[in-house]
ZATI-140291 format. One line per field, with one value per residue (C-alpha): residue number from 1; residue in one letter; x, y, z. Coordinates in nm, 4 decimals. Example, Ala and Ser with C-alpha at 12.3 -4.5 7.8 and 13.67 -1.06 7.14 Angstrom:
<nodes>
num <- [1 / 2] .
residuo <- [a / s] .
x <- [1.2300 / 1.3670] .
y <- [-0.4500 / -0.1060] .
z <- [0.7800 / 0.7140] .
</nodes>
This chain:
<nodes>
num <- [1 / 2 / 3 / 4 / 5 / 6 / 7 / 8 / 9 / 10 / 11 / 12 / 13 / 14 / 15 / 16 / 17 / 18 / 19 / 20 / 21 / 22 / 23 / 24 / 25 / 26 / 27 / 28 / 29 / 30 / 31 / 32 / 33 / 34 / 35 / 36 / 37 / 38 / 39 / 40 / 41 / 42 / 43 / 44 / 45 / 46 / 47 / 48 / 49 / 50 / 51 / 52 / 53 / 54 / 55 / 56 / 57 / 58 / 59 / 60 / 61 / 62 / 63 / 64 / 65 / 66 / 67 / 68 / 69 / 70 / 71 / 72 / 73 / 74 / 75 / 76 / 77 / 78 / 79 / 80 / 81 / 82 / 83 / 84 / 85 / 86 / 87 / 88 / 89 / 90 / 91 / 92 / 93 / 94 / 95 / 96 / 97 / 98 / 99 / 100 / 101 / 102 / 103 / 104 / 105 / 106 / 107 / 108 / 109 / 110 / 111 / 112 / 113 / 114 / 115 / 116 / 117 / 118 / 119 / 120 / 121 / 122 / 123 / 124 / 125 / 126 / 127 / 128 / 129 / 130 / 131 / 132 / 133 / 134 / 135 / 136 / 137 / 138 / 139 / 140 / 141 / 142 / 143 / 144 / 145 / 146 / 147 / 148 / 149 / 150 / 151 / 152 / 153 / 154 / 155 / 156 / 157 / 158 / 159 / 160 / 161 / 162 / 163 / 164 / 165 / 166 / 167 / 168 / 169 / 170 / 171 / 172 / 173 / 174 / 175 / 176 / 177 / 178 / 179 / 180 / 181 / 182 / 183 / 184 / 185 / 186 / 187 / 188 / 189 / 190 / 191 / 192 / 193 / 194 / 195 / 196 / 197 / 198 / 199 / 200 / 201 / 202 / 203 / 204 / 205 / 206 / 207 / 208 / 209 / 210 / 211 / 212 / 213 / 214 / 215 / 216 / 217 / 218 / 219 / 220 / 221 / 222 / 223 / 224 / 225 / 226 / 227 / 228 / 229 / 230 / 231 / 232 / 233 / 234 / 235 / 236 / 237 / 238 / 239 / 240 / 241 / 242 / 243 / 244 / 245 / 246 / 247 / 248 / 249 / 250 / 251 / 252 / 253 / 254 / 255 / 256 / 257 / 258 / 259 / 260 / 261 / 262 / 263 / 264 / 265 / 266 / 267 / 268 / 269 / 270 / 271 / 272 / 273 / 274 / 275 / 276 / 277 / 278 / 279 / 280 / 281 / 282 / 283 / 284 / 285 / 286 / 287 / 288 / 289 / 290 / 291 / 292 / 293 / 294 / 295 / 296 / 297 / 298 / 299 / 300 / 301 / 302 / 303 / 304 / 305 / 306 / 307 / 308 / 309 / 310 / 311 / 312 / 313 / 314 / 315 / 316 / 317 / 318 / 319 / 320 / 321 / 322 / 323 / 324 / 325 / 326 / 327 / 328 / 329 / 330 / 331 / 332 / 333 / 334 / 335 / 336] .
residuo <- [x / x / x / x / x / x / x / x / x / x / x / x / x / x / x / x / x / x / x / x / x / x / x / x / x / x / x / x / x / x / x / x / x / x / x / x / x / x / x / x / x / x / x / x / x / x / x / x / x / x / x / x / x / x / x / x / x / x / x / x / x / x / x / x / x / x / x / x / x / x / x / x / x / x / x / x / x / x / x / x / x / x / x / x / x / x / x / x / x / x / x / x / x / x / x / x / x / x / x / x / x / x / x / x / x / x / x / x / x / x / x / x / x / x / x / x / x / x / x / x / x / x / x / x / x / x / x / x / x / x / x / x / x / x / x / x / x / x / x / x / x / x / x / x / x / x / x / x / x / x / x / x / x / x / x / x / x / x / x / x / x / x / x / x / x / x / x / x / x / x / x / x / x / x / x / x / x / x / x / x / x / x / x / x / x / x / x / x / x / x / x / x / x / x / x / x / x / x / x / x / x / x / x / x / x / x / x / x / x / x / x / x / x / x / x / x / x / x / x / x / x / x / x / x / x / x / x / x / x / x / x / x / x / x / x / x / x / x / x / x / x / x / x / x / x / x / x / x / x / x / x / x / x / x / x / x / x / x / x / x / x / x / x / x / x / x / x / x / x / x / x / x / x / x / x / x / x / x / x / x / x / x / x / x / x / x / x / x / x / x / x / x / x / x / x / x / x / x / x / x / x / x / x / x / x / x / x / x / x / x / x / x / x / x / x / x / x / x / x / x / x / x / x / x / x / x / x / x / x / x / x / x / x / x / x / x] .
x <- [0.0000 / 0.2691 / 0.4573 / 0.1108 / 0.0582 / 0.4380 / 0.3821 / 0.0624 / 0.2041 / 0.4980 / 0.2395 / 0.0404 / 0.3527 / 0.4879 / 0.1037 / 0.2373 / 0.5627 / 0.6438 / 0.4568 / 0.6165 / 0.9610 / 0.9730 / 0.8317 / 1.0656 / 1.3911 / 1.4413 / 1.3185 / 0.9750 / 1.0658 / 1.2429 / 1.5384 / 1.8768 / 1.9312 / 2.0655 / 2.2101 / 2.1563 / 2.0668 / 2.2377 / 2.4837 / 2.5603 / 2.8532 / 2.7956 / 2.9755 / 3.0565 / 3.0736 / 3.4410 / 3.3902 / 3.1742 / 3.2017 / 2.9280 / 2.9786 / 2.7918 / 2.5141 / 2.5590 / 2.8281 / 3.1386 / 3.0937 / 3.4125 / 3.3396 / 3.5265 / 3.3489 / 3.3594 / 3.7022 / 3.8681 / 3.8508 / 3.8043 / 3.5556 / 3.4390 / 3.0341 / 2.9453 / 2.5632 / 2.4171 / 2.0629 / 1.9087 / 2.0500 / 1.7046 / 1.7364 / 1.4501 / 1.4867 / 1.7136 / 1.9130 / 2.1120 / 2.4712 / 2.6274 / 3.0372 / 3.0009 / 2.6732 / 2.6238 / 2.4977 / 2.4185 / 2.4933 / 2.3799 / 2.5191 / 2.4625 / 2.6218 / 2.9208 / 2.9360 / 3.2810 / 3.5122 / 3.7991 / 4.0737 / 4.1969 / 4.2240 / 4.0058 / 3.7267 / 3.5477 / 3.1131 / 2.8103 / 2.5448 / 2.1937 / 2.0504 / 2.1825 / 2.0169 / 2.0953 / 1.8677 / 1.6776 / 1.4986 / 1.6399 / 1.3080 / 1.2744 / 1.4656 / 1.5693 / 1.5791 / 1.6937 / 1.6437 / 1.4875 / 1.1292 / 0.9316 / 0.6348 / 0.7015 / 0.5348 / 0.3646 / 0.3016 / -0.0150 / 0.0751 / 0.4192 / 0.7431 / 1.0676 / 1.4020 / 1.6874 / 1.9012 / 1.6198 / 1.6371 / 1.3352 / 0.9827 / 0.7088 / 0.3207 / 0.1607 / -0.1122 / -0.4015 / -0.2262 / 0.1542 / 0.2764 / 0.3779 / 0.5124 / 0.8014 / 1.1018 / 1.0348 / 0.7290 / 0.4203 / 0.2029 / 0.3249 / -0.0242 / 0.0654 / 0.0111 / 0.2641 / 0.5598 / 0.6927 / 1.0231 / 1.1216 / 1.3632 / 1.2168 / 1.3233 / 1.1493 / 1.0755 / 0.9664 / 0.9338 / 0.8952 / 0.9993 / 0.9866 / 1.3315 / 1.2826 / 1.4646 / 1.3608 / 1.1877 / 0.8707 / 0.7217 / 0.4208 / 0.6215 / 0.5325 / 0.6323 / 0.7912 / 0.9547 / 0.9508 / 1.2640 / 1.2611 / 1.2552 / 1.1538 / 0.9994 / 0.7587 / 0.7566 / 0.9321 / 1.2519 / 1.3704 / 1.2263 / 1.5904 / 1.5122 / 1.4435 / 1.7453 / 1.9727 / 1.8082 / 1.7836 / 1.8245 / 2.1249 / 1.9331 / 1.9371 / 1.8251 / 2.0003 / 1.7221 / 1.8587 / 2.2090 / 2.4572 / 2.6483 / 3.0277 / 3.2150 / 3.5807 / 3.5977 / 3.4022 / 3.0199 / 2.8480 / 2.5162 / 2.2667 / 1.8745 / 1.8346 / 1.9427 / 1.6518 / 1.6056 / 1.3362 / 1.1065 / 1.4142 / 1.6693 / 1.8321 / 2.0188 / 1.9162 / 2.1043 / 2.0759 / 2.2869 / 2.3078 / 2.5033 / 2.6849 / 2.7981 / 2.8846 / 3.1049 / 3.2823 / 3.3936 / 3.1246 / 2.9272 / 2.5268 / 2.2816 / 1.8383 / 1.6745 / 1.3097 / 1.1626 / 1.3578 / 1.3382 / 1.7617 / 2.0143 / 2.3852 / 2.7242 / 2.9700 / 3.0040 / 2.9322 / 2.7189 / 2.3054 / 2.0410 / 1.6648 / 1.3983 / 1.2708 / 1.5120 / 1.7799 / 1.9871 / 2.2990 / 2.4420 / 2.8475 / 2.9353 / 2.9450 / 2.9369 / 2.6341 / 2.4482 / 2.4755 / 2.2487 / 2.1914 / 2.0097 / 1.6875 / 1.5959 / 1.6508 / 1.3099 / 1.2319 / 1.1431 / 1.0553 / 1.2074 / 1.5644 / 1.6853 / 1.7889 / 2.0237 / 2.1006 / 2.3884 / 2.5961 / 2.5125 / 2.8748 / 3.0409 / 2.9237 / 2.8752 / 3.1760 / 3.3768 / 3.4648 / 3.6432 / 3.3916 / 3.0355 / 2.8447 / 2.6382 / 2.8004 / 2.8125 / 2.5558 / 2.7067 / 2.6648 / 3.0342 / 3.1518 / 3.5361 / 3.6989 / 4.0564 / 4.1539 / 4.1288 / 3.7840 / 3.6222 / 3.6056] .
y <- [0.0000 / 0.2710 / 0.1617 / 0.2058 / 0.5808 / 0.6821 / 0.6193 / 0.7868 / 1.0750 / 1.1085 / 1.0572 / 1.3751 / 1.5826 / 1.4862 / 1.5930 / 1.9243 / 1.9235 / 2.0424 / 2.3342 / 2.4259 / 2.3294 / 2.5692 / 2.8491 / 2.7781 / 2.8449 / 3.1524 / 2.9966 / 3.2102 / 3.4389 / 3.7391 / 3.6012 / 3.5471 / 3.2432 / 2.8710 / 3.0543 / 2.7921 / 2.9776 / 2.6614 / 2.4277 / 2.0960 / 1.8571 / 1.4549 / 1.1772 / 0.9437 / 1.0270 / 0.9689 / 1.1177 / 1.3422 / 1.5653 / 1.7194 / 2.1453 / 2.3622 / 2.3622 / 2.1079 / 1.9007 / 1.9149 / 1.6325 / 1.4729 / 1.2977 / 1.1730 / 1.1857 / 0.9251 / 1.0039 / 1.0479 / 1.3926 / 1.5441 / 1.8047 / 1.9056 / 2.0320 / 2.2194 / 2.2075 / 2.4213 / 2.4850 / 2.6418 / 2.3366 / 2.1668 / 1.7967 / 1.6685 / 1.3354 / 1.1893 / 1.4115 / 1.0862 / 1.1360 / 0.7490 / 0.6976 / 0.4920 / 0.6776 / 0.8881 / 1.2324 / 1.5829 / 1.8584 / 2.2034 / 2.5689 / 2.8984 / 2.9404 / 3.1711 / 3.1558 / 3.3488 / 3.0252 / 2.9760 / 2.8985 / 2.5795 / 2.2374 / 2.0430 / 2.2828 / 2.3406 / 2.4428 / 2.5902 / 2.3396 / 2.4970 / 2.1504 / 1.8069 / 1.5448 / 1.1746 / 0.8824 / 1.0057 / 0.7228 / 0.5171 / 0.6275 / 1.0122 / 1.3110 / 1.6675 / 1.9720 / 2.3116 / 2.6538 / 2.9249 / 2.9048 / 3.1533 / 3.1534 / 3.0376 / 3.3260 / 3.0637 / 2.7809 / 2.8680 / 2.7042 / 2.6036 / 2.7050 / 2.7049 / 2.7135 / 2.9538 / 2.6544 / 2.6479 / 2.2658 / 2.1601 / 2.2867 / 2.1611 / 2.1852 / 2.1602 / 1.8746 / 1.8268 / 1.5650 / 1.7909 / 1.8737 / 2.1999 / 2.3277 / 2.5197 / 2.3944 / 2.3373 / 2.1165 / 2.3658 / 2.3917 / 2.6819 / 2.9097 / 3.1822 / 2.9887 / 3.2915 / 3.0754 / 3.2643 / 3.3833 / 3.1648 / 2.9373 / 2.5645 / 2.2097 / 2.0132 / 1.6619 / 1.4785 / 1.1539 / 1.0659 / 1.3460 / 1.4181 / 1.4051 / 1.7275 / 2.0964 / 2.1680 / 1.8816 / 1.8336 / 1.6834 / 1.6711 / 1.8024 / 1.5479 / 1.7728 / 2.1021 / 2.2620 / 2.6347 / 2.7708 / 3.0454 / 3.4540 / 3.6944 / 3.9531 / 3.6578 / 3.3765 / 3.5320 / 3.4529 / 3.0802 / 2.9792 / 2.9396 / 2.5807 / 2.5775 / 2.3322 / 2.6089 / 2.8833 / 2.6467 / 2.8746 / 3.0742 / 3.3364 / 3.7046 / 4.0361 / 4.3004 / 4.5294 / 4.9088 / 4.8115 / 5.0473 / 5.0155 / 5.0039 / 5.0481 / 5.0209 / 5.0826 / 5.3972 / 5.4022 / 5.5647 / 5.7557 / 5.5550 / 5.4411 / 5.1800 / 4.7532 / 4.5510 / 4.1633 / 3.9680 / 3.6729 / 3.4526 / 3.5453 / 3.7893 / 4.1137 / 4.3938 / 4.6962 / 5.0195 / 5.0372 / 5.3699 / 5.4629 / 5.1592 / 5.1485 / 5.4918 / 5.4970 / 5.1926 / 5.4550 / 5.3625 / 5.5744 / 5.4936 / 5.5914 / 5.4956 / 5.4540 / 5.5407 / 5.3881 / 5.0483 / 5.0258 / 4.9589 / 5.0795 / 5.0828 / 5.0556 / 5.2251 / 5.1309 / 4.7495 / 4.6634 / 4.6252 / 4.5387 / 4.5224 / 4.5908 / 4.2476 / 4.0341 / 3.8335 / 3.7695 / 4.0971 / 4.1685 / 4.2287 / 4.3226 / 4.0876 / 3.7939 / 3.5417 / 3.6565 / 3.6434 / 3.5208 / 3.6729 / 3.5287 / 3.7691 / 4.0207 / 4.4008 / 4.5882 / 4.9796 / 5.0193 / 5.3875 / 5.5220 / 5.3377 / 5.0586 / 4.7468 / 4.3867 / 4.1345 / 4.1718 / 3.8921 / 4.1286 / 4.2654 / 3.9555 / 3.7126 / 4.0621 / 4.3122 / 4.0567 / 4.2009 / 3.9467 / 4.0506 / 4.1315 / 4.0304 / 4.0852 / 4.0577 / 4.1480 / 4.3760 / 4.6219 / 4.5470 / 4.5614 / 4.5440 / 4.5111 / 4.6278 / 4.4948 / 4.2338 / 3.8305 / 3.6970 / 3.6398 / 3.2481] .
z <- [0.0000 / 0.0691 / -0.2452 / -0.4618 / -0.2785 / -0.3595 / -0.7344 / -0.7119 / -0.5347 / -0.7841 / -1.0550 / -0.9716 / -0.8902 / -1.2480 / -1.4049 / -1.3652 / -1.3441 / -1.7040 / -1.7171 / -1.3369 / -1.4107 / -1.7208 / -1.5159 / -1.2212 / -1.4358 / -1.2810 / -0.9466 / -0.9380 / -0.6539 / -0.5528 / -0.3172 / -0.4507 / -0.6677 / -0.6246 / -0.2428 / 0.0249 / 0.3055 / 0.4595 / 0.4094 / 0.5294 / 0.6908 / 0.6553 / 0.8601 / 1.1215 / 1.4801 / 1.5882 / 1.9542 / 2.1605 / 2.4414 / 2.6372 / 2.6831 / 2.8955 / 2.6608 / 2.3662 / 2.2345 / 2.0588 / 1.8085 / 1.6094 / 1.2879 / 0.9730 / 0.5910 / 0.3654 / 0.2656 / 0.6038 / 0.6878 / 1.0107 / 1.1233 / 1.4254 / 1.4560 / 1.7747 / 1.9135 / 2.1262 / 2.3064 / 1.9932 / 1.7768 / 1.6453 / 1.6099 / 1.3947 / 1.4584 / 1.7326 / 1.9782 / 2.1281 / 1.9606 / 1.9375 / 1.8224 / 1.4841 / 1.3504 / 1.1301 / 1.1671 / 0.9237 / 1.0258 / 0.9112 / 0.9456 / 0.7901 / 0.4247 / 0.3823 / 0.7910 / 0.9188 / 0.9494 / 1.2562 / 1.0476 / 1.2852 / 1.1641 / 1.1392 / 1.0124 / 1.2901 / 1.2060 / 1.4095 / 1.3848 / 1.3405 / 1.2454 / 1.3535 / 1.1539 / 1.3056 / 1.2783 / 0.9772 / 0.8345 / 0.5334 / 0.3251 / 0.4755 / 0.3031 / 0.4434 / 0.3317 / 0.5626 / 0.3988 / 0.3642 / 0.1351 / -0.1042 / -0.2115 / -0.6352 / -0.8334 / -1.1295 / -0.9212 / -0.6325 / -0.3410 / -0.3825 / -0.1777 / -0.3183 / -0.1183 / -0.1592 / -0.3018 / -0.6492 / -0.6196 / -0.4047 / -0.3859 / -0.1399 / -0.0818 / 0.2420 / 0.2732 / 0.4458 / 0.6856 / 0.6982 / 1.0318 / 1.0507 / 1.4205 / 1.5823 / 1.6576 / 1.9810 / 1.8908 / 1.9222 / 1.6912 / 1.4034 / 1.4661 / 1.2727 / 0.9009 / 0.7274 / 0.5882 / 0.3367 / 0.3794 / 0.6795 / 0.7569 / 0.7794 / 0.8319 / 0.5462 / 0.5603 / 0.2469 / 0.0965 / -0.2944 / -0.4762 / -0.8523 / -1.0944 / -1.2083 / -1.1167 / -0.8343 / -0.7279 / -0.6292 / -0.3105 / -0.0555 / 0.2784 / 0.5426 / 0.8519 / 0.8366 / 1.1084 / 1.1327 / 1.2773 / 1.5073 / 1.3802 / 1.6282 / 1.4188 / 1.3605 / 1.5963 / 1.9023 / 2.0774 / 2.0982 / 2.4552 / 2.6892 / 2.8357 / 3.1975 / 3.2458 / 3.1402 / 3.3727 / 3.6895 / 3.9646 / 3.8660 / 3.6938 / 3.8645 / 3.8481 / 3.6947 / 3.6184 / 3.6540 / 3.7564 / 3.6631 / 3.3147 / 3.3119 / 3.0179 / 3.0048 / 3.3431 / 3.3382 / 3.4463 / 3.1690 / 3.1658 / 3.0102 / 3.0381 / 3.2875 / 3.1697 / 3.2249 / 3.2309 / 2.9966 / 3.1547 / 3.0144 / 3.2141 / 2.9249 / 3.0445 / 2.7969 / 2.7465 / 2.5874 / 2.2586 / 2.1831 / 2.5138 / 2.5417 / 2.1697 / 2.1839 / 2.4968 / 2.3109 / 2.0201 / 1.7557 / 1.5798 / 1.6033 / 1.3148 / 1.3737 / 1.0603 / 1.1430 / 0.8372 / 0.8557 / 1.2331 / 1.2393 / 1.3675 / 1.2278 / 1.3601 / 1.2308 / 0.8684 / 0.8684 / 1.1629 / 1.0851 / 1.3607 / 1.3125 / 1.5678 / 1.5859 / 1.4314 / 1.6261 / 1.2664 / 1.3069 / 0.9509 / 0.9609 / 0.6683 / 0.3625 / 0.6019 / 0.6950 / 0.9591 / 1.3127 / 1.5599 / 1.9235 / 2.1867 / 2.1320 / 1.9103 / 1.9168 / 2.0935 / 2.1552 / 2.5114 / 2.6114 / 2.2722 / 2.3448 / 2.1360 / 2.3263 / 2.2748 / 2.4685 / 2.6687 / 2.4274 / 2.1818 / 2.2723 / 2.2916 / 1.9410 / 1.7135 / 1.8365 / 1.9474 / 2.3319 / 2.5881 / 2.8606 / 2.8888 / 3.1985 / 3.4723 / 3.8409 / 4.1850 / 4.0908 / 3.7665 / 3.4257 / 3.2859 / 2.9692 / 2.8327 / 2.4889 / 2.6336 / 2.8543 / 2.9481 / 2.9056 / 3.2667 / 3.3309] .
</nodes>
């Protein structure tokens, strides 16, 4: 029976695939063409080492060569989580992602892939809506496009339910099964997992093993900056556990220049740093984005990011919250 409903499945995709394919040449949508929005690292676990809040995963490809994929709490596994020496595992991280030049290459797993079934495929991107083809979503990559069912699962990546039905543009996880041979392909998604963009979904939930009972408060403690204690609207803490802090002053006492662009709802750094209102993806640059722990908000007409802000985007030793200040270091050891 699931043989027969594969070839009928491919059967209808292929009914109009001609017509679709033809229109799809120039993929049918306004992002940039055949660009992953990820890309992916295949091979066999070789070791494993728990960190604070993931793994550290060593495996060798098919031809021998070592890389090492690093997990964290916002890694989504859409399968199996349980990391086993001798299996083999997928791992994917953002295209054109700033590289530590160490040996072996060393990658920032967004999605770990282990256990997938033998007769299940995976696709991680970003989807549009395709322009000639009602009801289709094509990735960044131009080689796959999906439709949702009546029986697809779509949720979050946390497993909720995805309530807000608006898909286009977002990053997904996309589980299929037959597929057409055409470019792109075409498949019935069986689940789809809907990756988490604040300016949509809201931040990524911190897991409540990772908050225990260390979290404080650090509402309206005083902001140091090199040293100096600067004047500057009052840090406040989100439901999370997140220190947020006040850009403008803080950026500014760090020697950057700040510009707010009304219309956009950004802000800019100097020449080459971008931030949304909303968004937790920080342009640098030419270089893939970054991710911060929550996205940029506007409380009483100041702009505020989390407190790693300063550490993953400008690249400071020390940012933290302790002993009551908020203090944050251009120069110097990183605090343990």
């Amino acid at each position: 029976m699931k043989k027969a409903l594969s070839i009928v499945l491919i059967a209808g995709l292929l009914a109009g695939a001609a017509a679709g394919v033809a229109g799809a040449a120039d993929n049918g949508y306004d992002a940039p063409q055949n660009l992953p929005y990820y890309l992916y690292v295949t091979g066999t676990v070789i070791s494993s080492d728990e960190t604070e809040d993931g793994f550290r995963i060593q495996i060798e490809d098919e031809n021998g060569n070592p890389s090492t994929l690093v997990t964290s709490w916002k890694t989504v596994f859409p399968f199996d989580s349980e990391v086993k020496e001798g299996g083999t595992v997928t791992g994917y991280y953002l295209a054109n992602a700033p590289m530590i030049t160490i040996w072996p290459a060393q990658y920032t797993i967004a999605v770990l892939a282990i256990g997938a079934p033998t007769d299940l495929c995976l696709c991680v991107d970003r989807f549009y809506a395709m322009e000639d083809r009602e009801g289709w979503m094509l990735n960044m990559g131009g080689n796959l496009a999906f439709q949702i069912g009546e029986s697809t699962e779509v949720v979050l990546a946390n497993g909720d339910d995805f309530k807000d039905g608006h898909i286009e543009g977002r990053r997904m996880i996309v589980i299929y099964g037959p597929s057409t041979r055409s470019y792109p392909a075409l498949t019935m998604a069986i689940k789809v997992i809907v990756l988490y963009e604040d300016a949509v979904t809201g931040p990524e939930p911190i897991p409540e093993w990772m908050l225990g009972g260390s979290v404080i408060d650090a509402a309206g403690w005083p902001i140091i900056v090199d040293g100096e204690q600067i004047v500057a609207p009052a840090a406040f803490q989100t439901e999370d556990g997140i220190v947020m802090v006040p850009v403008r002053a803080v950026a500014e006492a760090l020697g950057y220049d700040v510009n707010w662009d009304h219309e956009a709802k950004s802000v800019r750094l100097g020449a080459a740093i971008h931030l949304w209102i909303g968004n937790d993806e920080v342009h640098f640059g030419r270089m893939a984005p970054i991710i911060i722990s929550t996205a940029p908000q506007i409380v009483d007409g100041s702009t505020y990011v989390p407190l790693d802000f300063f550490r993953t985007v400008l690249g400071l030793p020390n940012a933290f919250a302790f002993e009551g200040q908020i203090e944050i270091h251009s120069v110097g050891e990183a605090m343990e």
